[in-house]
Backbone as CSV, one residue per row, in Angstrom:
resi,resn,N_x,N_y,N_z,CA_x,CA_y,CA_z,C_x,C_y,C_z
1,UNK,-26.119,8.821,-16.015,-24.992,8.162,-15.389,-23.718,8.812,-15.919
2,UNK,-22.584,8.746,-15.072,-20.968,9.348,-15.570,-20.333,9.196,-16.136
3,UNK,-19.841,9.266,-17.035,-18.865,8.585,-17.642,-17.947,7.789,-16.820
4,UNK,-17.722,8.129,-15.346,-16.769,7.195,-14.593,-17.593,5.982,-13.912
5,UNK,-18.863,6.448,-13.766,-19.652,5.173,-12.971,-20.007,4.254,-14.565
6,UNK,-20.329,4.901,-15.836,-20.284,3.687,-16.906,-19.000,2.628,-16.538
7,UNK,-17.712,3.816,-16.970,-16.716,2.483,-16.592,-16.369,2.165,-15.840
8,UNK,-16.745,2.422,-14.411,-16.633,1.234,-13.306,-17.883,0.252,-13.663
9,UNK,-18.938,0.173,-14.005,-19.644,-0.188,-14.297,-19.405,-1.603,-15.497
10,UNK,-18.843,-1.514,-16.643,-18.022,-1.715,-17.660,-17.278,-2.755,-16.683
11,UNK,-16.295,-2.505,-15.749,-15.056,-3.338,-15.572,-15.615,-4.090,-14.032
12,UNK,-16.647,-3.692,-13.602,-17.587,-4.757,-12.909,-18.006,-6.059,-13.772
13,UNK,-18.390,-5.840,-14.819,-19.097,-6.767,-15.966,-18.129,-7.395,-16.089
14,UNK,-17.129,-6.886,-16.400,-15.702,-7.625,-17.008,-15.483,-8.521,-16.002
15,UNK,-15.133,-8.099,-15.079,-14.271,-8.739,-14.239,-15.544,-10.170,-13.760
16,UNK,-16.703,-9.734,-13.968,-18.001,-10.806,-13.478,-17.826,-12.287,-14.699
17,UNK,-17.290,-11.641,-16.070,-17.032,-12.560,-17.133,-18.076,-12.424,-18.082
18,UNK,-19.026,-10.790,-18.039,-20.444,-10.873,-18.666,-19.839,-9.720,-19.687
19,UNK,-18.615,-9.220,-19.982,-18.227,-8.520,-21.129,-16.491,-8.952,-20.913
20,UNK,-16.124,-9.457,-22.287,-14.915,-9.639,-22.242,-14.036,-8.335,-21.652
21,UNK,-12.829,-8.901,-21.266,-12.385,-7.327,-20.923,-11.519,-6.505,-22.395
22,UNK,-11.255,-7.658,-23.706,-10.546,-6.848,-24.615,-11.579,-5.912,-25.315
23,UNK,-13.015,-6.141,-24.753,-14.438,-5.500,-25.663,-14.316,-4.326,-24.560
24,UNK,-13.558,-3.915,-23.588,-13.313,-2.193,-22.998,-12.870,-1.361,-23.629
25,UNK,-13.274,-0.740,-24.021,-12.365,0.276,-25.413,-11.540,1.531,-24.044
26,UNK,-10.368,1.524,-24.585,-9.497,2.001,-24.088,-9.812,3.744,-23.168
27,UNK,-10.600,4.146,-24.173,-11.681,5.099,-23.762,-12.246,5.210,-22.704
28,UNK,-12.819,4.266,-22.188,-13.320,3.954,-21.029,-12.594,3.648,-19.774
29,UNK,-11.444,3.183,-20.393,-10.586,3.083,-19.047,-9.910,4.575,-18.407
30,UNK,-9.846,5.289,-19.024,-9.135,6.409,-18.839,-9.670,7.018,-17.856
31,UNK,-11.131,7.013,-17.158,-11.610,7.517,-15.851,-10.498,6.432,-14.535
32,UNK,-9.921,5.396,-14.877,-9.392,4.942,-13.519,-7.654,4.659,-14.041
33,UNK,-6.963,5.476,-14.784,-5.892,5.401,-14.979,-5.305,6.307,-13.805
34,UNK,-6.025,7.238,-13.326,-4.950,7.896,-12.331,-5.150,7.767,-11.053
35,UNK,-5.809,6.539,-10.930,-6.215,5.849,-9.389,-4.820,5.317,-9.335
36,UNK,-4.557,6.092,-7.680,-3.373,5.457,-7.002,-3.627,4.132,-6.357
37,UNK,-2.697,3.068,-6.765,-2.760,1.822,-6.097,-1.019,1.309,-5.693
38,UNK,-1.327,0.517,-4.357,0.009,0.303,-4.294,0.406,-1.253,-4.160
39,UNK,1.737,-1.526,-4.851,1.717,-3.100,-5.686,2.718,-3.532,-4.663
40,UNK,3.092,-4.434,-4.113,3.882,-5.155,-3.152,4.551,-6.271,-3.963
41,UNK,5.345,-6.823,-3.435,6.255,-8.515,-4.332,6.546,-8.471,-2.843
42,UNK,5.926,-9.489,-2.400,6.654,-10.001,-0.911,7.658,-11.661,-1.478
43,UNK,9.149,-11.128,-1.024,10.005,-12.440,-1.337,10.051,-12.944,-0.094
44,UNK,9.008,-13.226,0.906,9.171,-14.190,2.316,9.474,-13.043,3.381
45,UNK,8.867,-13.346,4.242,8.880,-13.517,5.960,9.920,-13.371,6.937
46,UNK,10.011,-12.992,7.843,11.226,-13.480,8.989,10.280,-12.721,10.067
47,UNK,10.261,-13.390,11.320,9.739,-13.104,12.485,11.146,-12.980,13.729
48,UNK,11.229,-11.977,14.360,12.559,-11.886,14.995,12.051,-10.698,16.191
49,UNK,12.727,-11.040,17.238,12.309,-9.996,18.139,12.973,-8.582,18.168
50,UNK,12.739,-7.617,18.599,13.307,-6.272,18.671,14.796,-6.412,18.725
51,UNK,15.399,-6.900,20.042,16.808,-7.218,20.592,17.285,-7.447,19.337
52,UNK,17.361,-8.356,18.504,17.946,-9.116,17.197,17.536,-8.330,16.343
53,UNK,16.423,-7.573,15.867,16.887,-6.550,14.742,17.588,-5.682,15.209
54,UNK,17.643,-5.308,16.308,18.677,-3.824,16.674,20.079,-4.369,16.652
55,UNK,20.349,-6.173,16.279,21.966,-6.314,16.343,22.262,-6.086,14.601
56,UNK,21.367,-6.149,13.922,21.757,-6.278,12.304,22.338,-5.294,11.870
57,UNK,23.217,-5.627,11.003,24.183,-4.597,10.418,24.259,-4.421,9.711
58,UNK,24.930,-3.872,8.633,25.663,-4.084,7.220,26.075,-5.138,6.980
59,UNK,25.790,-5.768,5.883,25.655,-7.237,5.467,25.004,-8.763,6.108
60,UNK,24.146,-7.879,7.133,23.520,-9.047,8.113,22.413,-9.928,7.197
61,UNK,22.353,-11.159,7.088,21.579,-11.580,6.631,20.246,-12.667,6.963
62,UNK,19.364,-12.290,6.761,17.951,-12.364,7.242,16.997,-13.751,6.696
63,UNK,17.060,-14.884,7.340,16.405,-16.063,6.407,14.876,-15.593,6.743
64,UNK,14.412,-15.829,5.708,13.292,-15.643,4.832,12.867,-17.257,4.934
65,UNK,10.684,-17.048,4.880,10.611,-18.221,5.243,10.079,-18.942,3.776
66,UNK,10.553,-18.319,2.877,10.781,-19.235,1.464,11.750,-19.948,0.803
67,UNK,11.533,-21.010,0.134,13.101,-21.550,-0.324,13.377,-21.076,-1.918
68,UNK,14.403,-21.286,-2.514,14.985,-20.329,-3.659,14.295,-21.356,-4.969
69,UNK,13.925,-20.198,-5.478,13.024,-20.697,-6.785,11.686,-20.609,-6.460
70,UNK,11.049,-20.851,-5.212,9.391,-20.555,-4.626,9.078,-19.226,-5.535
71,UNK,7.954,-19.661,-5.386,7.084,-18.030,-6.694,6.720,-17.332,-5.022
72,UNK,7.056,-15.688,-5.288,6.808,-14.929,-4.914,5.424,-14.324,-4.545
73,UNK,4.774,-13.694,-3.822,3.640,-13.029,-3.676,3.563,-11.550,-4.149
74,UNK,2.421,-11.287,-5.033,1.823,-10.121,-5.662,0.800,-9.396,-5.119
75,UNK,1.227,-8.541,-4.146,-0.301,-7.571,-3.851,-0.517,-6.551,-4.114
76,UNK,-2.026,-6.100,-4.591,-2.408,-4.841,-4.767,-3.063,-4.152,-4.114
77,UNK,-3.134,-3.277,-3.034,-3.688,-2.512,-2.132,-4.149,-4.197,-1.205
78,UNK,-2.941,-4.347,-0.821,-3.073,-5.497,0.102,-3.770,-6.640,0.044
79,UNK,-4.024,-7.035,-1.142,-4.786,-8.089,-1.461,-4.286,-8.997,-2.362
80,UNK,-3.735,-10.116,-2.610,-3.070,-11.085,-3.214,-3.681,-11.171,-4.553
81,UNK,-3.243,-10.685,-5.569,-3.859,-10.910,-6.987,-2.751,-11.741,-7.749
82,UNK,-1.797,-12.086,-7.814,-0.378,-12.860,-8.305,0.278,-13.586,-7.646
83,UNK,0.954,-14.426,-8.117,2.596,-15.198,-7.831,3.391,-14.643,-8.836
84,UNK,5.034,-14.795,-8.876,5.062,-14.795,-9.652,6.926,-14.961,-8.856
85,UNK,7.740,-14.177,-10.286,9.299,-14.874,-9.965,10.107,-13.614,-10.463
86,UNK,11.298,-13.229,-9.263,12.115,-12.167,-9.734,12.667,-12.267,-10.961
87,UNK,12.615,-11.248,-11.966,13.742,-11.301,-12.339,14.572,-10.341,-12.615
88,UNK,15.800,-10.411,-13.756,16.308,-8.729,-13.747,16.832,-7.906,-14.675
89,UNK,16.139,-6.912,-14.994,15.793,-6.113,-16.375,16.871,-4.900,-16.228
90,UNK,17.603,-4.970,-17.093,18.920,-4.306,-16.987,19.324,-4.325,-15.909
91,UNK,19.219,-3.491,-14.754,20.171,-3.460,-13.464,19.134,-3.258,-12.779
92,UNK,18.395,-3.521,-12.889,17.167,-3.279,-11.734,16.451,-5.084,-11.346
93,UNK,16.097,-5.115,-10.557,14.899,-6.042,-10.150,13.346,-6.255,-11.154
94,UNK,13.019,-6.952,-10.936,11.451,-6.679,-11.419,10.791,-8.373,-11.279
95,UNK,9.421,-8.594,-11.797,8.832,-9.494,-11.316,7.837,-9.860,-12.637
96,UNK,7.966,-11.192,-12.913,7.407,-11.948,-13.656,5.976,-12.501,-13.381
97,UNK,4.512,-12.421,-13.273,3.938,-13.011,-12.884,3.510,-14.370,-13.808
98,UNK,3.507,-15.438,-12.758,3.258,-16.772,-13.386,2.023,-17.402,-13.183
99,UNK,1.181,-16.280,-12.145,-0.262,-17.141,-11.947,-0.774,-15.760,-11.555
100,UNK,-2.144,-16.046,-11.974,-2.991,-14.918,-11.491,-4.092,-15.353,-10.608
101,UNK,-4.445,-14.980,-8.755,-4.660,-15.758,-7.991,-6.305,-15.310,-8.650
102,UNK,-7.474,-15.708,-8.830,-9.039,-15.570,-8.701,-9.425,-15.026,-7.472
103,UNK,-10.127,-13.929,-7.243,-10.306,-13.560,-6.187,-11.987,-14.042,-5.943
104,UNK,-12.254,-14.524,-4.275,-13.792,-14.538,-4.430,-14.843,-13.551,-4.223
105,UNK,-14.151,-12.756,-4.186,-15.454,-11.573,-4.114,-15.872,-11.012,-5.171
106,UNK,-16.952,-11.148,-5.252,-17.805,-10.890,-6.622,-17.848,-8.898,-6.829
């Protein structure tokens, strides 16, 4: 077996709850550190027809179908793994997660 199918193998177990995940020695992770994944923070919704986005402008503003303070959505390759809450780290944006959703697929 590969060294990359051990540790997918390894973080199958983990994630099943049949090897802790701090018992992964760092070693092992290093076959899926340079897997590209892509992370989303959706802050809400708006549904609007063509006509009405083509009037928006500079400074047009867009209600969103969340209210202020609602925890945010976390996805990873399109799949909801978080909530969580903006916040802002020197001059940038960034995101706090406050729940981590259980996924059911084994």
């Amino acid at each position: 077996m590969s060294e990359t199918n051990l540790a997918l193998d390894e973080l199958q177990e983990a994630a099943a709850g049949a090897v802790p995940a701090e018992e992964i020695a760092e070693k092992d992770l290093t076959a899926v550190y340079d897997i590209p994944v892509t992370v989303q923070a959706v802050l809400g919704r708006a549904q609007m027809q063509v006509s009405q986005l083509l009037k928006l402008g500079r400074g047009a503003v867009v209600e969103l179908d969340r209210k202020v303070g609602e925890a945010i959505d976390i996805y990873v390759n399109n799949r909801l793994v978080a909530r969580g809450e903006v916040v802002v780290v020197e001059d940038r944006l960034g995101i706090t997660m406050t729940e981590i959703i259980k996924s059911d697929r084994n």
